[in-house]
C-alpha positions as CSV (number, residue, x, y, z in Angstrom):
1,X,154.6,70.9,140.6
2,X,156.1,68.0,138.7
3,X,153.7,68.9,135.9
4,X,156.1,72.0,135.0
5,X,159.0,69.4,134.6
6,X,157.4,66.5,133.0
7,X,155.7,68.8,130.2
8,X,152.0,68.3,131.5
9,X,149.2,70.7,132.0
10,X,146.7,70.7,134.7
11,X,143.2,71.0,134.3
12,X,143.4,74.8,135.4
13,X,146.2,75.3,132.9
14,X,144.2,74.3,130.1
15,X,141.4,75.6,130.7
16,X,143.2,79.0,130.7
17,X,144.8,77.7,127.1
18,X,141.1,76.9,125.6
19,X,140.0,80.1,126.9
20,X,143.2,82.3,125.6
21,X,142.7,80.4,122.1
22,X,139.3,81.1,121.6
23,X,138.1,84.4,119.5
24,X,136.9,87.0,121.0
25,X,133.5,88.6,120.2
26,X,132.5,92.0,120.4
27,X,129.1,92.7,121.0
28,X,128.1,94.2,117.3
29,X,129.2,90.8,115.7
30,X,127.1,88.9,118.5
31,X,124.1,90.7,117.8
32,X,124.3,90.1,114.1
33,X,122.3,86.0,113.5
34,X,124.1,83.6,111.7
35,X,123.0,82.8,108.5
36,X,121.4,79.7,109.4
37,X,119.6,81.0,112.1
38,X,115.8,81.5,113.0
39,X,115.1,85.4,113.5
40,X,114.3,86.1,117.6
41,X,111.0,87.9,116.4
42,X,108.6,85.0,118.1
43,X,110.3,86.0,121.6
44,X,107.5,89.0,121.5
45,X,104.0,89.6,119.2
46,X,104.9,92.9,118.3
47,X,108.1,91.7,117.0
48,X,106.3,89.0,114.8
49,X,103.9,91.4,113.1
50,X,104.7,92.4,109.5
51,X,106.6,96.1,110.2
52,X,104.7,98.6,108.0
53,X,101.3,97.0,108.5
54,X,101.9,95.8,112.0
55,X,102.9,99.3,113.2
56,X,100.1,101.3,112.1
57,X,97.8,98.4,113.4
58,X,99.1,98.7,116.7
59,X,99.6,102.3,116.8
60,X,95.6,102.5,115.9
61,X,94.7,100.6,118.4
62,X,96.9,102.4,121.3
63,X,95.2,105.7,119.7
64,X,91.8,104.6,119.7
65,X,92.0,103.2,123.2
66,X,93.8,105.9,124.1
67,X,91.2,108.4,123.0
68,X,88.1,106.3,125.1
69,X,90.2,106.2,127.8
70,X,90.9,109.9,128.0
71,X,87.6,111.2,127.6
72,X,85.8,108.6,129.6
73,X,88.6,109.8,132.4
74,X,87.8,113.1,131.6
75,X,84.2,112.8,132.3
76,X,84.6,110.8,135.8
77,X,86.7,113.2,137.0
78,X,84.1,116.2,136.2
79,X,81.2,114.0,137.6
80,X,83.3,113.8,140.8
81,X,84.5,117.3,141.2
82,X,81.8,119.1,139.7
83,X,78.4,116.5,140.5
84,X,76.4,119.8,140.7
85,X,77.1,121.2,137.3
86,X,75.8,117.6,136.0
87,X,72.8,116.6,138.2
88,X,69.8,118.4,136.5
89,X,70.9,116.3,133.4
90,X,69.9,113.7,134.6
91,X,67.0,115.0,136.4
92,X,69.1,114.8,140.0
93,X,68.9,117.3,142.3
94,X,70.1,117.9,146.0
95,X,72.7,115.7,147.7
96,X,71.0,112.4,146.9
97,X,71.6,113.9,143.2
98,X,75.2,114.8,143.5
99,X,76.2,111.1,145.4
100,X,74.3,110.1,142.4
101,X,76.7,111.7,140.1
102,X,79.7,110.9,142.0
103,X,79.0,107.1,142.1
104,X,78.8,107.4,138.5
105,X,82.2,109.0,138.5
106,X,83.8,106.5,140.4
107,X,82.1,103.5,138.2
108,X,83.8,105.4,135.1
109,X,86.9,105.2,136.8
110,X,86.4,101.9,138.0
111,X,85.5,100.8,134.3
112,X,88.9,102.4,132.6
113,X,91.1,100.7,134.8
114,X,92.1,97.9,131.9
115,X,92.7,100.6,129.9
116,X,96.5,101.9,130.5
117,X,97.5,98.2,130.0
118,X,96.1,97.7,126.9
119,X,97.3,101.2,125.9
120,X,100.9,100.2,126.7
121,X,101.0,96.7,124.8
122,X,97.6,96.2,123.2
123,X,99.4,92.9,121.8
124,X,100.6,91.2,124.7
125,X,97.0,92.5,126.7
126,X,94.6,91.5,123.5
127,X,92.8,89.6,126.0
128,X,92.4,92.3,128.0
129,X,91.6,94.2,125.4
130,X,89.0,91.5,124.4
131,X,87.1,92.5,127.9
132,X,87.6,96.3,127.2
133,X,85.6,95.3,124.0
134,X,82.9,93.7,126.0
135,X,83.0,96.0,128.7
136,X,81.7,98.5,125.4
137,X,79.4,96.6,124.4
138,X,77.9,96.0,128.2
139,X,77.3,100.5,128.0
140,X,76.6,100.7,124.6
141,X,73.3,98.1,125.0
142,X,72.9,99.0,128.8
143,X,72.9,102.8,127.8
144,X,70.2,102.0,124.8
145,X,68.0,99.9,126.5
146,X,68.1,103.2,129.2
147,X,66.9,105.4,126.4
148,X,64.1,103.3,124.4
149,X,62.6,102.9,128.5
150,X,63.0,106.5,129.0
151,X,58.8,107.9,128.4
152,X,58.3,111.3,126.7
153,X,58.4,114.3,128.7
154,X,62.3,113.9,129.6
155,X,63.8,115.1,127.2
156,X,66.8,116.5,128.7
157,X,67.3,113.3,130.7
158,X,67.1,111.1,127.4
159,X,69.5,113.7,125.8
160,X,72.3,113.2,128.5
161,X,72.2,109.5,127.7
162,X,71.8,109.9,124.0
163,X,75.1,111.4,124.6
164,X,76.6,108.1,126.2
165,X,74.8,105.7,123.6
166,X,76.7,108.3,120.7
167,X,80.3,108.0,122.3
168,X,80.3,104.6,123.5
169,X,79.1,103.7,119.7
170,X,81.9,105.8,118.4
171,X,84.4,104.3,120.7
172,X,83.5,101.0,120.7
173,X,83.8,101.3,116.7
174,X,87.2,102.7,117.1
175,X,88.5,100.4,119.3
176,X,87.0,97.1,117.6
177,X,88.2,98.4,114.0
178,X,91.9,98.6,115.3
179,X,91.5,95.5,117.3
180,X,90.2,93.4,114.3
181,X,93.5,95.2,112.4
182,X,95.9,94.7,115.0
183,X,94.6,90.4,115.2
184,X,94.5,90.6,111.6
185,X,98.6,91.8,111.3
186,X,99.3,88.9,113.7
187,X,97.6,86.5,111.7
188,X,99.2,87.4,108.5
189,X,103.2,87.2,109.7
190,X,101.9,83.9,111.8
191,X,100.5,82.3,108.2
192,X,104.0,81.3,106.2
């Protein structure tokens, strides 16, 4: 206590001074960046893309994923409920034919399940969405190489997989076109 007589602080007591001296900053002013300062964009992708461009680029691809993904979902789910109402397309009948079906439903499923993450963030998941890419291209030449093998004399069976071959083409032109936008916005705010 001979501090308070002799005029000296202790370590405490100045700390309190510093701290009492020191400006207080309300949260608006510490969000603003100093002048100097880089911008925070690189702490996510999304942030770095350019904003008009890099918006409807990744809003493309979320919609054209999203759009696969739905009526690929769509279409295991009916497989799996409904194998029956599907079978004779595919020239499957009796229980052998409706497993059949349903084993197809589940491998939809099965397929889709890297979709909702790319959907979400298609720019911190491009990898993933890389493999949804490939897993396109997989169906699309898998489902074509079905149909040229498929002899005359079936045609409803080689219409049920022209069906697949149309979509998958469709989607898998969707989806590329928005991911070849969405790399190409990141690219451009990357490039000084």
């Amino acid at each position: 206590m001979g501090n308070e007589n002799t005029g000296e602080s202790s370590p405490a007591q100045t700390e309190k001074e510093e701290k009492a001296e020191r400006p207080i900053v309300h949260s608006t002013a510490a969000a603003q960046p100093a002048a100097n300062a880089q911008p925070a964009a690189a702490a996510h992708p999304v942030a770095a893309m350019q904003p008009a461009a890099g918006k409807v680029a990744l809003w493309a691809a979320r919609v054209a994923v999203f759009i696969v993904f739905v009526v690929n979902v769509q279409c295991a789910v009916q497989f799996i409920i409904w194998p029956d109402a599907f079978a004779p397309a595919y020239e499957l009948s009796g229980v052998a034919g409706s497993v059949a079906v349903q084993g197809l439903g589940v491998a939809f499923l099965m397929w889709n399940a890297t979709y909702p993450l790319v959907i979400v963030d298609p720019v911190r998941f491009r990898a993933l969405y890389f493999i949804v890419l490939v897993q396109q291209i997989i169906g699309l030449v898998g489902e074509s190489a079905i149909l040229a093998s498929i002899p005359e004399g079936h045609a409803l069976l080689a219409a049920g997989i022209s069906r697949f071959v149309a979509f998958d083409g469709a989607g898998l032109i969707a989806m590329a076109a928005a991911f070849a936008a969405l790399t190409r916005s990141l690219r451009r705010r990357q490039t000084p």
